[in-house]
C-alpha positions as CSV (number, residue, x, y, z in Angstrom):
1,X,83.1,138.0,207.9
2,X,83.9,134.5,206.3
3,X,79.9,133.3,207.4
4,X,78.9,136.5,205.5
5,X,80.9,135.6,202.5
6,X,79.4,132.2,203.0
7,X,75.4,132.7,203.0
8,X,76.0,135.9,199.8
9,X,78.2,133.5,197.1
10,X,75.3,131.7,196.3
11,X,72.8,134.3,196.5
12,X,74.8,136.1,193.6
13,X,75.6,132.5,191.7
14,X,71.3,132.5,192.2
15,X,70.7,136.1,191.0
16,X,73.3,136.0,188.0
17,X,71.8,132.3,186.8
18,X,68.3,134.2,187.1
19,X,69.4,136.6,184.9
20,X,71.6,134.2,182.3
21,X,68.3,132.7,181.6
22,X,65.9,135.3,181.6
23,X,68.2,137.1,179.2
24,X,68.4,133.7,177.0
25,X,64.9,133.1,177.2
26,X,64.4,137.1,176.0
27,X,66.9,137.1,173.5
28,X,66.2,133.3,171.9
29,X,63.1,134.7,170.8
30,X,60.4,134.4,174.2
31,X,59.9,130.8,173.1
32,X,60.1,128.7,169.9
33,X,57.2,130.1,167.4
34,X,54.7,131.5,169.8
35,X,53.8,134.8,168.1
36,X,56.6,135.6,166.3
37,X,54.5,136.1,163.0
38,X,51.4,136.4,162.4
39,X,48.7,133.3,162.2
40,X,46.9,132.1,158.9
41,X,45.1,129.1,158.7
42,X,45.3,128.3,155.2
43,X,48.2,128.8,153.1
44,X,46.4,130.1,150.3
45,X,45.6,133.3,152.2
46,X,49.0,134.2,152.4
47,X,49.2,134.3,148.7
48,X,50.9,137.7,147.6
49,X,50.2,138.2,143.8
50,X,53.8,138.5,141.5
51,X,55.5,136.3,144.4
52,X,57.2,133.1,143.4
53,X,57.4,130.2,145.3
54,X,60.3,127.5,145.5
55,X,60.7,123.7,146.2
56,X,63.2,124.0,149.9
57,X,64.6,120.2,148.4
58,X,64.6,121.5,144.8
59,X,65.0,125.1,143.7
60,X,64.6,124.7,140.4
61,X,61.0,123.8,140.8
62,X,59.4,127.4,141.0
63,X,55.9,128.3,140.9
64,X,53.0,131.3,141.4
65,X,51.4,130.0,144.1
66,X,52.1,127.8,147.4
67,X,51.6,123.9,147.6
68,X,53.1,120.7,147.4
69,X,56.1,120.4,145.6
70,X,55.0,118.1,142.3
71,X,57.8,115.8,142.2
């Protein structure tokens, strides 16, 4: 019986690490970015009319289209 208990302890340390990172992997998203939202290769063509835009390092800059911020 103590051989038995011997050769299953790291089967189930196997089987429950398996399933830590399968679940992690599942739950973080299936991998960083990869199709999470949809693909546009130009930034213009995600342009919704009425939308305003902000600078991330300065939100006071606000504007009607995307770009650069100007400063």
């Amino acid at each position: 019986m103590i051989e038995r208990k011997g050769f299953l302890l790291p089967i189930v340390v196997l089987v429950a690490l398996a399933i830590g990172v399968g679940g992690g992997y599942w739950l973080g998203g299936r991998g960083a970015g990869k199709g999470n939202a949809p693909h546009t290769d130009n930034a213009a063509a995600a342009h919704v009319e009425g939308e305003k835009y902000t600078c991330g390092m300065h939100p006071f800059i606000i504007s009607d289209k995307p770009g650069n911020c100007p400063i």
